[in-house]
N, C-alpha and C positions, 0 to 999 in steps of 0.2 A: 399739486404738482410735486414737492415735496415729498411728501408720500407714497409716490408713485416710483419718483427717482431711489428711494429708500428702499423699496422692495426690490426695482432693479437690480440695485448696487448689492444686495442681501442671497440674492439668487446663484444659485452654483454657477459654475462655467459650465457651458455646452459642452464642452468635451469630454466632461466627468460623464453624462447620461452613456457617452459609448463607450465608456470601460465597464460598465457594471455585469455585462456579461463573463467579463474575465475574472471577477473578482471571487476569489475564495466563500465558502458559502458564508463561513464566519462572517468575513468581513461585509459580505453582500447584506447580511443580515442589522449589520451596527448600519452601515451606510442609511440605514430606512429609515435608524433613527434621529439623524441629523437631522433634517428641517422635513417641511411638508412635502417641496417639491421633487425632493429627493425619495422619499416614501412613497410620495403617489407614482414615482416613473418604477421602482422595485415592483410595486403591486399589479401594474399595468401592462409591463414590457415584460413578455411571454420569454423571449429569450435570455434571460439567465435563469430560469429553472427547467430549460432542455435537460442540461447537464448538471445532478446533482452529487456532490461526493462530500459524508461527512465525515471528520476528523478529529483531531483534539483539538478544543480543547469541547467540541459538542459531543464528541462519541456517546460518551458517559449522562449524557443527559435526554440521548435521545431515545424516546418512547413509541409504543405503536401510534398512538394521537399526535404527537408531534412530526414524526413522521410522514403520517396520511395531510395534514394540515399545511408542510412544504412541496410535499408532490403535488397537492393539489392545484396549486400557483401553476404549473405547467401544462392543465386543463387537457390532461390526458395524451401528450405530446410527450411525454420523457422519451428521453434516449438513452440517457446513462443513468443507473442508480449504485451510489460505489459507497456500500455501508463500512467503514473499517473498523473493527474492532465494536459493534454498536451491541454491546453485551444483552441488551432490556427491549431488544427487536424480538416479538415471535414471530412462530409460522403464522399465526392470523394475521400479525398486522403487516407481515410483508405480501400476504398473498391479496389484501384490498389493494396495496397499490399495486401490485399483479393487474390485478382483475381494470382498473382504471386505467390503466396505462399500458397496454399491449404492443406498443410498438418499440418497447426497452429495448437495446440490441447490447449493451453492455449491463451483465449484473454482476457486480463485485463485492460480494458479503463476509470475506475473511474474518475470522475471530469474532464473528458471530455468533455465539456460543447458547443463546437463547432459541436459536434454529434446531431442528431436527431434520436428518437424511430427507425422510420422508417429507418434508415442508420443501425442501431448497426442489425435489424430485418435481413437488405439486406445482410451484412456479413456475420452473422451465416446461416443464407442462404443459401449462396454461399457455407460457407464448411461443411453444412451438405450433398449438393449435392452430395460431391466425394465421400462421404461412408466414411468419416473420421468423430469421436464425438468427441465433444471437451471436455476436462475433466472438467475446469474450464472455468466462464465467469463471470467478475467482471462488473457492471454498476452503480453501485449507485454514486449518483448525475447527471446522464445524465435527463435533464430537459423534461418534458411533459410525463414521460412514466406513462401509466394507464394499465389497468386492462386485454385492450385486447390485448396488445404490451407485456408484460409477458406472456400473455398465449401462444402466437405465438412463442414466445422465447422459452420456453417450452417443445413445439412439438417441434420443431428443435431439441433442444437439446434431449431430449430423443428420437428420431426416429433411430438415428444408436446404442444406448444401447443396450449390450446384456442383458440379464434377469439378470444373473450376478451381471453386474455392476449397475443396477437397486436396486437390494437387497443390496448392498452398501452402494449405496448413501442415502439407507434409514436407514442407522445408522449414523446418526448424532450425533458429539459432540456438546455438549451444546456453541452455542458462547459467549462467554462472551465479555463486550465493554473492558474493559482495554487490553486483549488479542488481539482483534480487532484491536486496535488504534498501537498494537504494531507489529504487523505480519507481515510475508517477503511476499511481491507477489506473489514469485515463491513458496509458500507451501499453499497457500490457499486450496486443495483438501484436505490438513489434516481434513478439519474440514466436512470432508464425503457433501460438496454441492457443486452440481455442477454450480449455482446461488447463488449470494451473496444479494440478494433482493428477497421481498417475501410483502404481503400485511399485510400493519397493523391493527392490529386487532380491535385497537382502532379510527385510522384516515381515515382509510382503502387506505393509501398511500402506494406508491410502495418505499420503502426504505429496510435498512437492518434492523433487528428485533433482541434484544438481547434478551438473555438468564440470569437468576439469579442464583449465587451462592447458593443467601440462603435458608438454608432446607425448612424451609414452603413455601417459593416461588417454589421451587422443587414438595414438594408434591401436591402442587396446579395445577401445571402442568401435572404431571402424573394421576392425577384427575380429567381432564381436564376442571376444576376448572378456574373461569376469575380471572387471578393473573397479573404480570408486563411482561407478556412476552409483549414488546411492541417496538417499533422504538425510538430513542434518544429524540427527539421532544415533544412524547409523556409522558415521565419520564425519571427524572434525574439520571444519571449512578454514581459511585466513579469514579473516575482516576483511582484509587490506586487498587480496589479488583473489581471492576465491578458488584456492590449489586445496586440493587434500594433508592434511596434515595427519601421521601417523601420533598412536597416544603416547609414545614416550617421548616425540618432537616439538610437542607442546610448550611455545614460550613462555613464561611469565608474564602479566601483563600489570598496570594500575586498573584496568578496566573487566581484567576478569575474562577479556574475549578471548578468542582464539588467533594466535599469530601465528607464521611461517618462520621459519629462521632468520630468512632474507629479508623480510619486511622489518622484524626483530631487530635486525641491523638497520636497518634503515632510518626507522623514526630517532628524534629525539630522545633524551633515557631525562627520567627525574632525578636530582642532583644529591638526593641520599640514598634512593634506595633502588637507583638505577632500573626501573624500572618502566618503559614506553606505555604509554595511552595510543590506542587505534583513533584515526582520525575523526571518527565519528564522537569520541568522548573526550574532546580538548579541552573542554568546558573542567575537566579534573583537573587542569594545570595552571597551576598560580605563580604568578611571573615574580623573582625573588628582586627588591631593592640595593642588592648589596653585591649581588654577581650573576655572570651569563646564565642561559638556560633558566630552568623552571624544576619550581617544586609542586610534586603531585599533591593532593587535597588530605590522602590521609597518613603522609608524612606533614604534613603541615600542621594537621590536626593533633598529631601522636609529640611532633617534637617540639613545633615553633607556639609562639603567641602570636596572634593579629597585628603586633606592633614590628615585628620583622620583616613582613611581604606585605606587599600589593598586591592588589587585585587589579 
């Protein structure tokens, strides 16, 4: 009786078995290691590997065998496969889970760089075949792709549309980069495209293309007027509100990025060397013991000792 109540009392809460489908693949994966019954409900319960999306801190670790080995969990059911950044992915080992899983309607394989034109061509491919379209297809940074590897993309992709979703996807929101750099994978169709790359108008590369906030870069474009619609490469973005910044309007930053004037003005400055961190790298600023504001990491480094600031 004892024993019984022990195992009880040792046993997860119920309520934990219905988060596991929300859980990051990471975390879905530690989770299997905590006890038994938490393993056997990860290995058993089909729905959290519908959707798979890996990240840091697995990018760099995942392989074509590892790979085929968490697809398989989802017994040929995926829907989403959102590789970011998964460098040691090739075309083989992305076309077997192709070939197993057909009914994928999201593939997001950015900075894929193990990929070729030709491979990412051969998968969308494959599951244009079954009469399934895929809503979203994320490629930018996959190396060598030109002009006729896009258009073949393309036709794929548009060949199972209905007229419908055709009319859709041609209302496009405007993309903006700060929006961009900060997007969850699994919503990329918000922004009505079913390709995240498109030809620059100015380099005429195959990259992603942004979009401008500002009104006269707006009206320029419904003019169809040559304004900064153009790829990152091309012109400098903000961090901070995603405007064009001309090269001599280039703020300073502690982070290196690109700021606007007004943004410039906006943040906080480091307390020697006056210089703002973009919001995304706050992590540079070390909060001083002895007065307001903060000191950036490599003023901190250059002037102070470790016995001056906290962290």
């Amino acid at each position: 009786m004892e024993i019984a109540q022990s195992k009880e009392h040792d046993a997860p809460h119920e309520a934990l078995f219905l988060v596991l489908a929300y859980l990051p693949l990471f975390e879905l994966l530690a989770m299997s290691e905590v006890c038994r019954s938490l393993k056997d409900a990860v290995k058993k319960d089909i729905l959290p590997w519908l959707n798979i999306t890996v990240e840091r801190p697995l990018n760099l670790r995942l392989s074509d065998e590892i790979l085929m080995n968490i697809a398989s969990k989802a017994d040929g059911r995926l829907r989403t496969l959102a590789l970011m950044n998964c460098t040691r992915i090739t075309d083989d080992g992305l076309q077997r889970v192709i070939d197993k899983n057909p009914l994928i309607n999201k593939l997001h394989i950015p900075g894929c760089t193990g990929l070729t034109p030709n491979g990412v061509i051969r998968a969308v491919q494959t599951l244009s075949e079954h009469q399934h379209s895929l809503k979203s297809l994320q490629i930018n940074g996959i190396y060598n792709m030109n002009k006729e590897h896009l258009e073949r993309l393309q036709y794929y992709l548009l060949a199972n549309q209905t007229h419908q979703q055709v009319h859709q996807k041609q209302k496009q929101r405007p993309l903006l980069y700060h929006n961009y750099r900060n997007f969850e994978a699994n919503r990329w169709e918000e922004f009505g495209r079913i390709i995240d790359v498109e030809i620059c108008p100015k380099c005429n590369e195959i990259r992603v293309v942004f979009d401008c906030p500002i009104e006269e870069c707006k009206r320029k474009r419904e003019q169809s007027l040559s304004g900064c619609r153009m790829c990152k490469f091309c012109i400098p973005r903000c961090e901070e509100c995603g405007r064009c910044v001309q090269s001599g309007d280039v703020e300073e930053t502690v982070c290196a990025d690109t700021l606007c004037s007004d943004c410039w003005i906006q943040l906080s400055k480091c307390n020697f060397c006056n210089k703002p961190c973009c919001r995304k790298h706050d992590n540079l600023q070390i909060s001083s013991s002895e007065s307001a504001g903060w000191i950036c990491i490599v003023c901190h480094d250059k002037f102070l000792s470790s016995d001056d600031v906290e962290q």
